[in-house]
Steps between C-alpha positions, in 0.01 A plus 500: 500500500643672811831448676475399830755616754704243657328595833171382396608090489475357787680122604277232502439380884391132607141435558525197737761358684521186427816209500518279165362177725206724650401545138569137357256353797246821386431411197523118560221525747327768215524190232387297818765230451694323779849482489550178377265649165723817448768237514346256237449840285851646553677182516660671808462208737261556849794538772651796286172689428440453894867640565444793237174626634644507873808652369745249553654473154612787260292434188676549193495617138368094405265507754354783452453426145341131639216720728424795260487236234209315715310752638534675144625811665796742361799405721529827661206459697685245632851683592338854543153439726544829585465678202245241339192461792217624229659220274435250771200573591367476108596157571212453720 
C-alpha cells in the first residue's frame, strides 16, 4: 500500500446549509406527518416540535435522541445537516 502525503487529505466541507429545525420540518414533511404526528412518535409534544423547526428552542442531547429515534435516522443528521444532506435525502 502507498503512503499518502499529508497534502493529499483534504477537510471535509458542508454540502447544504441547513439549521437543525430546517432539517427536523424536512424530513417530517418527507415521512409526510404533521406536527402533532412527529409529536405522537417522539413524544416531544406539538408546541416544541413547532418551536424547534422555526428555531426557537436549542434542541438537546434528549431530544435529539427523541427525533433520530422516530425518523430512524443517526442523530448526526440531526446536529450536523451540513455534513449529512445525501443522508437526508435517502430518507425520501
Amino acid at each position: 500500500m502507498k503512503a499518502r502525503k499529508r497534502a493529499e487529505f483534504v477537510p471535509a466541507k458542508p454540502h447544504a446549509k441547513l439549521t437543525t429545525g430546517e432539517v427536523i420540518r424536512m424530513l417530517r414533511e418527507l415521512k409526510g406527518w404533521t406536527q402533532a404526528e412527529l409529536a405522537r412518535r417522539s413524544g416531544i409534544n406539538a408546541t416544541n416540535i413547532s418551536l424547534l423547526e422555526n428555531g426557537k428552542v436549542e434542541i438537546g442531547k434528549k431530544r435529539v435522541e427523541q427525533l433520530a429515534k422516530a425518523f430512524d435516522v443517526h442523530p448526526a443528521i440531526i446536529m450536523f445537516p451540513e455534513y449529512e444532506g445525501k443522508e437526508i435525502q435517502r430518507v425520501a
